[in-house]
N, CA, C and O of each residue as an XYZ file, in Angstrom:
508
protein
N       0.820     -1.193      0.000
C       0.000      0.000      0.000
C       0.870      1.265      0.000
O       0.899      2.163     -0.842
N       1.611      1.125      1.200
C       2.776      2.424      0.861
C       3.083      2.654     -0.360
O       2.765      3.729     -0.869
N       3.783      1.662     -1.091
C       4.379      2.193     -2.585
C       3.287      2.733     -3.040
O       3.312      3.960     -2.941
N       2.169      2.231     -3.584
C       1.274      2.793     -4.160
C       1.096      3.579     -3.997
O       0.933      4.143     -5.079
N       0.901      4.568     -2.811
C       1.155      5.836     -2.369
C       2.030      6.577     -2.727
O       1.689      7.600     -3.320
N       3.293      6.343     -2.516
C       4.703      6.815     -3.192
C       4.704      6.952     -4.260
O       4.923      8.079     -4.704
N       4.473      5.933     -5.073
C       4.472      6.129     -6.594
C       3.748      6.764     -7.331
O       4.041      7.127     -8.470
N       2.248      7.058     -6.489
C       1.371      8.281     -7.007
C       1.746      8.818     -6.611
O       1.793      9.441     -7.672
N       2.396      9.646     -5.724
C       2.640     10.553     -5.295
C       3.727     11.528     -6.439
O       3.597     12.595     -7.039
N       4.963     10.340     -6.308
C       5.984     10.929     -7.261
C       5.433     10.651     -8.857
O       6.409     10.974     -9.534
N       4.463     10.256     -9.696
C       4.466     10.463    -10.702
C       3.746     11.790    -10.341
O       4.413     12.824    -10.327
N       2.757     11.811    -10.122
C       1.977     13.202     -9.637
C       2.958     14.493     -9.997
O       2.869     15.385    -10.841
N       3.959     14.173     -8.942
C       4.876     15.548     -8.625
C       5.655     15.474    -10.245
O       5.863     16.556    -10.792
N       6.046     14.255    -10.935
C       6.840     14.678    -11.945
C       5.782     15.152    -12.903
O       6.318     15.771    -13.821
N       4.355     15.082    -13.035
C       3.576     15.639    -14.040
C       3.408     16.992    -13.914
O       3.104     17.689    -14.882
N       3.650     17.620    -12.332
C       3.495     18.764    -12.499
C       4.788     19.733    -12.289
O       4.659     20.954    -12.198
N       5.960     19.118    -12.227
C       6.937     19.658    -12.479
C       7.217     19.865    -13.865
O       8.010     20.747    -14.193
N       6.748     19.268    -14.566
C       7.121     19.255    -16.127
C       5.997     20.020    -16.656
O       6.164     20.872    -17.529
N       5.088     19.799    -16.256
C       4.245     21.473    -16.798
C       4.493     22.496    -15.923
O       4.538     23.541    -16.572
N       4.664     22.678    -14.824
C       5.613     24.289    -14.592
C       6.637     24.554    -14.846
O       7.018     25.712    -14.674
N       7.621     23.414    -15.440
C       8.810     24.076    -15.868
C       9.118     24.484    -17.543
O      10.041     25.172    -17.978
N       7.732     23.639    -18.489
C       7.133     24.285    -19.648
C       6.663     25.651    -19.276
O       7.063     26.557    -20.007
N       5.992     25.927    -18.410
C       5.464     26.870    -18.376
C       5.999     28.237    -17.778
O       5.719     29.420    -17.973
N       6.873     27.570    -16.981
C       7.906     28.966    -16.847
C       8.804     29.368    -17.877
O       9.357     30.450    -18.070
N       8.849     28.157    -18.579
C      10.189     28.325    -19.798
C       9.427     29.139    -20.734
O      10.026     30.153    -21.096
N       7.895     28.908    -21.377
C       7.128     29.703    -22.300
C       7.213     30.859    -21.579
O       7.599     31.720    -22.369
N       6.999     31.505    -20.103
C       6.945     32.815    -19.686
C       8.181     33.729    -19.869
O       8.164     34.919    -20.185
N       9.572     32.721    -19.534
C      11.097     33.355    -19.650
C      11.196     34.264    -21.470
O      11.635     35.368    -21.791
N      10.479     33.000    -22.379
C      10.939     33.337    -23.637
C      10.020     34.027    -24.039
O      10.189     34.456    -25.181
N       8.804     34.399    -23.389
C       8.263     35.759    -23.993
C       8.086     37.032    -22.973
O       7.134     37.812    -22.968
N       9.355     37.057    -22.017
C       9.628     38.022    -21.023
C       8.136     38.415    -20.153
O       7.672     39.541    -19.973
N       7.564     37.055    -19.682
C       6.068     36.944    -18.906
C       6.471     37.759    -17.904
O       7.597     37.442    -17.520
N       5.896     38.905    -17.183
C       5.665     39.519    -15.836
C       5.574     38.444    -14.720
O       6.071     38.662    -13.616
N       4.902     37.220    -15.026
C       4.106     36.178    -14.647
C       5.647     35.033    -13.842
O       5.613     34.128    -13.007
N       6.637     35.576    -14.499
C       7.814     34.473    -14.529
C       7.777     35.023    -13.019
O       7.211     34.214    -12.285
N       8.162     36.016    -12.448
C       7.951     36.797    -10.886
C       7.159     36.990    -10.016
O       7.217     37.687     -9.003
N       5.839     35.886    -10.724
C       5.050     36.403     -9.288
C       5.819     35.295     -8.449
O       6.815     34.636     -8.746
N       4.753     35.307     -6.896
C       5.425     34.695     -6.007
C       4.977     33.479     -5.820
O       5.725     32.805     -5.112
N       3.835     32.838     -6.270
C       3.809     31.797     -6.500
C       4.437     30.763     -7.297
O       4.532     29.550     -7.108
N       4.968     31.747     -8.516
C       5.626     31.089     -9.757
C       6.804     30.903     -9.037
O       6.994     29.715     -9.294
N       7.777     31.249     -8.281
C       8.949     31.031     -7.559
C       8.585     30.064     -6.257
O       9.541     29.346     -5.963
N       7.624     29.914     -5.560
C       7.780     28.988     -4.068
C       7.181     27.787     -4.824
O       7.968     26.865     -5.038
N       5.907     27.646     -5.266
C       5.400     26.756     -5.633
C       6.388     25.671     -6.483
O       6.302     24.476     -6.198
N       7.015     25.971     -7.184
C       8.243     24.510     -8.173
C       8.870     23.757     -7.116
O       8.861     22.527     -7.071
N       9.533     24.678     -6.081
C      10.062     24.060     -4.695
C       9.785     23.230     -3.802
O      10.438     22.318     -3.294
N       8.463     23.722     -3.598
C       7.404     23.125     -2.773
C       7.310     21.599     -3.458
O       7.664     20.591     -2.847
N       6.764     21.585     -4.855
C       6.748     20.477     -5.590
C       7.842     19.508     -5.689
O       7.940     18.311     -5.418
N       8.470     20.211     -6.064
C       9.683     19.451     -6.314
C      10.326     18.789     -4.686
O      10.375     17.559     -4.668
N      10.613     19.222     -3.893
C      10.557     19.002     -2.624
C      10.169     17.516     -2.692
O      10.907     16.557     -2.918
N       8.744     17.539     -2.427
C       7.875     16.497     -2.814
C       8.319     15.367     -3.322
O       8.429     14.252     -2.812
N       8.650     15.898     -4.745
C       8.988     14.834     -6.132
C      10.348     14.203     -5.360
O      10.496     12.985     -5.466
N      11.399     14.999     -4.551
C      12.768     14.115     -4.059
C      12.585     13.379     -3.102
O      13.102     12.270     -2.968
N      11.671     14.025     -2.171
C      10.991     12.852     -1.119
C      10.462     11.756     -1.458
O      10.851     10.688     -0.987
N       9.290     11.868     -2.510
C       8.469     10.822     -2.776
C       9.688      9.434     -3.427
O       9.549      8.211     -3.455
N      10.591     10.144     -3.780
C      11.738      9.200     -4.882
C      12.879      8.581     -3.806
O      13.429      7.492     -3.969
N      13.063      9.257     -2.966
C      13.582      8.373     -1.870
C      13.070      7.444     -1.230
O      13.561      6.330     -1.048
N      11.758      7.962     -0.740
C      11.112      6.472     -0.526
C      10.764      5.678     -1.535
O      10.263      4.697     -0.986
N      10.746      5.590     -2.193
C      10.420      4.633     -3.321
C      11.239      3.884     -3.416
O      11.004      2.677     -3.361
N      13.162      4.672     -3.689
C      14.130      3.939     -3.494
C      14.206      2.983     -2.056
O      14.344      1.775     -1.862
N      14.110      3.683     -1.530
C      14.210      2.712     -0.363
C      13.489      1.590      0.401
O      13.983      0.872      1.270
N      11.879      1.559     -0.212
C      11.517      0.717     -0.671
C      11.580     -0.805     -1.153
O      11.381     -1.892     -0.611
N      11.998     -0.313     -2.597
C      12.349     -1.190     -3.151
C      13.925     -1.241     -3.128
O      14.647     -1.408     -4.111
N      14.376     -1.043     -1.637
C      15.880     -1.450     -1.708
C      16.728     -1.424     -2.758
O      17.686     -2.180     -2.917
N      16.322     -0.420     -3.587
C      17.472      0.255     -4.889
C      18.359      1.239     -4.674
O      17.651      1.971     -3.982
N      19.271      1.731     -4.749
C      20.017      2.754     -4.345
C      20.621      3.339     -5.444
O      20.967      2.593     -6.360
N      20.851      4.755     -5.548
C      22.088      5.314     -6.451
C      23.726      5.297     -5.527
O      23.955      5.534     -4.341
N      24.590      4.936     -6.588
C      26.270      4.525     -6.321
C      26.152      3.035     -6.475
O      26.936      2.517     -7.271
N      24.891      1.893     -5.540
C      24.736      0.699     -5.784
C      24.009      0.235     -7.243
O      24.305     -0.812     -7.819
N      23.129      1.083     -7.673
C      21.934      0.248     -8.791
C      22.229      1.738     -9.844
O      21.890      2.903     -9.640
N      23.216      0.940    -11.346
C      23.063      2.068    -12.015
C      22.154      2.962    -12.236
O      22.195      4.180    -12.062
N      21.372      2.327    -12.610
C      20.101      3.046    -13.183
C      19.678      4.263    -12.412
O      19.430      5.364    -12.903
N      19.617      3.879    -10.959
C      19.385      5.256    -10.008
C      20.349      6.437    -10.162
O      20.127      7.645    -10.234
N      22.077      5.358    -10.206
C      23.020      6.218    -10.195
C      22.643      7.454    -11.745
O      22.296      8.577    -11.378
N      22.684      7.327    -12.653
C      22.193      7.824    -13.953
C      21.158      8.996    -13.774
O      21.360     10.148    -14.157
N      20.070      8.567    -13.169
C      18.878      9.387    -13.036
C      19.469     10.403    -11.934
O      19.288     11.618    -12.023
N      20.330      9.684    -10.688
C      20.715     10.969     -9.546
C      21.563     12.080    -10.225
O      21.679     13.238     -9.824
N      22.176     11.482    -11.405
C      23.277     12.564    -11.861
C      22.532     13.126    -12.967
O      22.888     14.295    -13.115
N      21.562     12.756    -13.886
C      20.798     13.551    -14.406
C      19.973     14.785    -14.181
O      19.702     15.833    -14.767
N      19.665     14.084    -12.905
C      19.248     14.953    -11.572
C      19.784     16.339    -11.558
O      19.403     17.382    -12.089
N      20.686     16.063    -10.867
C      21.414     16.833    -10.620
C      21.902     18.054    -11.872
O      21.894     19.265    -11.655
N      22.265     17.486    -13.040
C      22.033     17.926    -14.739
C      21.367     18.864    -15.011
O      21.783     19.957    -15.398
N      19.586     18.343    -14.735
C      18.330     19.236    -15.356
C      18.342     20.055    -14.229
O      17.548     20.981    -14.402
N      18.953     20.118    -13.049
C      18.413     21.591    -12.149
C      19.901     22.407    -12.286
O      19.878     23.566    -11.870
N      20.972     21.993    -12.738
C      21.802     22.967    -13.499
C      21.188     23.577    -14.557
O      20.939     24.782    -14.582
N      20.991     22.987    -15.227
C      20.226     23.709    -16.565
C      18.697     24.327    -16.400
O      18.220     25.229    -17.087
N      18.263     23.852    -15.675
C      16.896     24.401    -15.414
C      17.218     26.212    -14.638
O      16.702     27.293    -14.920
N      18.374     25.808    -13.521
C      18.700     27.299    -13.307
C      19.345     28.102    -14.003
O      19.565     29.275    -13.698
N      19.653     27.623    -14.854
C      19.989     28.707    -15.877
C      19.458     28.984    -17.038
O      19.955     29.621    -17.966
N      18.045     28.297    -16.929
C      17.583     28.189    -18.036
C      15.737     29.656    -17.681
O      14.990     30.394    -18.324
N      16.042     29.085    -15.951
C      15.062     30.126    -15.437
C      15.254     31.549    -15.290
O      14.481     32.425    -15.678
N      16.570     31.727    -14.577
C      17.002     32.654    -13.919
C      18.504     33.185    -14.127
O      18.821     34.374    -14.141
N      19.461     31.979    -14.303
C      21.194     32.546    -13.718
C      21.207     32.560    -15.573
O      22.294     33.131    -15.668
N      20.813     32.358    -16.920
C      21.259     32.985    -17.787
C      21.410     33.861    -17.984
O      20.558     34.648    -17.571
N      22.761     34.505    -18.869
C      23.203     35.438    -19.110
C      22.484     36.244    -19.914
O      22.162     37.362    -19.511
N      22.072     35.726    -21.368
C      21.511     36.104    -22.448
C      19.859     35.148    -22.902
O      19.803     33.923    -22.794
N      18.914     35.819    -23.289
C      17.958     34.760    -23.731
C      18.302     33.958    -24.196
O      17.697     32.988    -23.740
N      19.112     33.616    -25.055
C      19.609     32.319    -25.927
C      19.987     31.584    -25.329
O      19.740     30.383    -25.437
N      20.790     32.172    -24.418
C      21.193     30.927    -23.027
C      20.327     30.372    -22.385
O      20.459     29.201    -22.031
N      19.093     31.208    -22.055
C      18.600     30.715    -21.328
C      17.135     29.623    -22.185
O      16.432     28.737    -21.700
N      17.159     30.045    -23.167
C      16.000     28.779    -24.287
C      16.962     27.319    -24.339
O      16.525     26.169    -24.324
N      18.565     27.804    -24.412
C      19.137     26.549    -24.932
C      18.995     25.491    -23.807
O      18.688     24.324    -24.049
N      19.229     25.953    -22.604
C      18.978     25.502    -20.985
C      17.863     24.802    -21.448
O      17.773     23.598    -21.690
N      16.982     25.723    -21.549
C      15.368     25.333    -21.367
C      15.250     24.111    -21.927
O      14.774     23.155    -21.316
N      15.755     24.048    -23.357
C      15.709     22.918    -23.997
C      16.500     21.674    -23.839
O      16.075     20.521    -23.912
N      17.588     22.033    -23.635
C      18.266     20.878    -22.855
C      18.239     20.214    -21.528
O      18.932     19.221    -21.308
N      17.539     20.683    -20.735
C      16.620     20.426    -19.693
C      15.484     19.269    -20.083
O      15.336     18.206    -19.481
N      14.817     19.668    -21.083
C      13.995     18.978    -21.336
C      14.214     18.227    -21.401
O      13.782     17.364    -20.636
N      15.347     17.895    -22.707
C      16.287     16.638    -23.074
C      16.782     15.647    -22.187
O      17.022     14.471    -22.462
N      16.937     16.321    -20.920
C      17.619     15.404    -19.502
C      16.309     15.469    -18.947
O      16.362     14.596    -18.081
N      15.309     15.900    -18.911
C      14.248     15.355    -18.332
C      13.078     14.027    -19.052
O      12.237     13.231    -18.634
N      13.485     14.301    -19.912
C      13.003     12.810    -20.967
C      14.063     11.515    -20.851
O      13.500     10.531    -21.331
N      15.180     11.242    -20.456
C      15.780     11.084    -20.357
C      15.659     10.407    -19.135
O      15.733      9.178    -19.118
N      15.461     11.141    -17.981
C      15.223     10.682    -16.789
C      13.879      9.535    -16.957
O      13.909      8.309    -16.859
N      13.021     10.216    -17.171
C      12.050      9.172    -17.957
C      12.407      8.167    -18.486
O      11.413      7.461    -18.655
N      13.321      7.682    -18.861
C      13.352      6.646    -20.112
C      13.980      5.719    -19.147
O      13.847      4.504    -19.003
N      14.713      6.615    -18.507
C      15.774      5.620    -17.460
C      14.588      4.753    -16.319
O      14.494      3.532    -16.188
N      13.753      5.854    -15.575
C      12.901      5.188    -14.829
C      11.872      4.216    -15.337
O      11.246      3.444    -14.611
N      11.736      4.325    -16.773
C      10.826      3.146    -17.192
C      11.704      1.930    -17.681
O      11.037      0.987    -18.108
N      12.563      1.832    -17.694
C      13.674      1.099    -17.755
C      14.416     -0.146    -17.071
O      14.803     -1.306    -17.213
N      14.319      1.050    -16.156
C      15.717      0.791    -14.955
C      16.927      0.192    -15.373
O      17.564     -0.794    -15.004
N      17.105      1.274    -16.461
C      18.296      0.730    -17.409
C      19.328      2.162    -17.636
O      18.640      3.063    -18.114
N      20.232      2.431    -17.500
C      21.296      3.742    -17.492
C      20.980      4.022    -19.152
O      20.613      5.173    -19.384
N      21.035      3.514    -19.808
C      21.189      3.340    -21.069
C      20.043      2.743    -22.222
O      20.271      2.039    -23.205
N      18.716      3.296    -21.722
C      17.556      3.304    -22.117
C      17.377      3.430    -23.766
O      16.544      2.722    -24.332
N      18.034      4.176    -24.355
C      17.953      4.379    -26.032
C      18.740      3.204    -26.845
O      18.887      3.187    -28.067
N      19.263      2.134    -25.837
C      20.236      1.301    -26.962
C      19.829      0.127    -26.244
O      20.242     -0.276    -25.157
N      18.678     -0.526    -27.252
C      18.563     -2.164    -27.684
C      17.450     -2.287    -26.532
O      16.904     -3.368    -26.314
């Protein structure tokens, strides 16, 4: 029953992390007022929060670990990847271009992460 919980929980949080971070990215690239309110800044956190909690227990759970079980290892460092690029794709870019290319390559490591978790394979695009 727990997992089931967990696992709705964290797909939940990754469905709506991935439409607010579309949706902040559409606000960045047409200079939205909207990118600053104050919800648009606490609320991803809040979520996301969530989404790392819900994924720890899950891992731990099912007694998988990242450093032990590639696949986690992959997704933790992807991890780690899309919120480099996501912050600079929101906020720490220099130039708009920097900050769309972020945007988009974000995405790229967030599909990615996906592929890995339906997987549980580091290396999801080959065979």
């Amino acid at each position: 029953m727990a997992y089931l919980v967990l696992k709705s929980l964290h797909l939940t949080t990754i469905a709506v992390t991935l439409t607010l971070f579309v949706l902040r990215g559409i606000w960045m690239m047409t200079s939205s007022p909207r990118l600053q309110a104050r919800w648009a800044r606490i609320v991803p956190h809040i979520n996301d929060s969530l989404l790392l909690a819900s994924g720890i227990g899950l891992a731990v759970l099912i007694k998988q670990y990242p450093l032990t079980h590639g696949w986690l290892t992959a997704k933790l460092l992807a991890l780690i990847l899309y919120i480099v690029l996501g912050s600079v794709a929101i906020k720490r870019g220099r130039t708009r271009g920097q900050r769309i290319a972020a945007w988009f390559a974000a995405l790229l490591v967030f599909g990615y992460m996906a592929a890995v978790a339906r997987a549980h394979y580091p290396f999801p695009f080959m065979g």
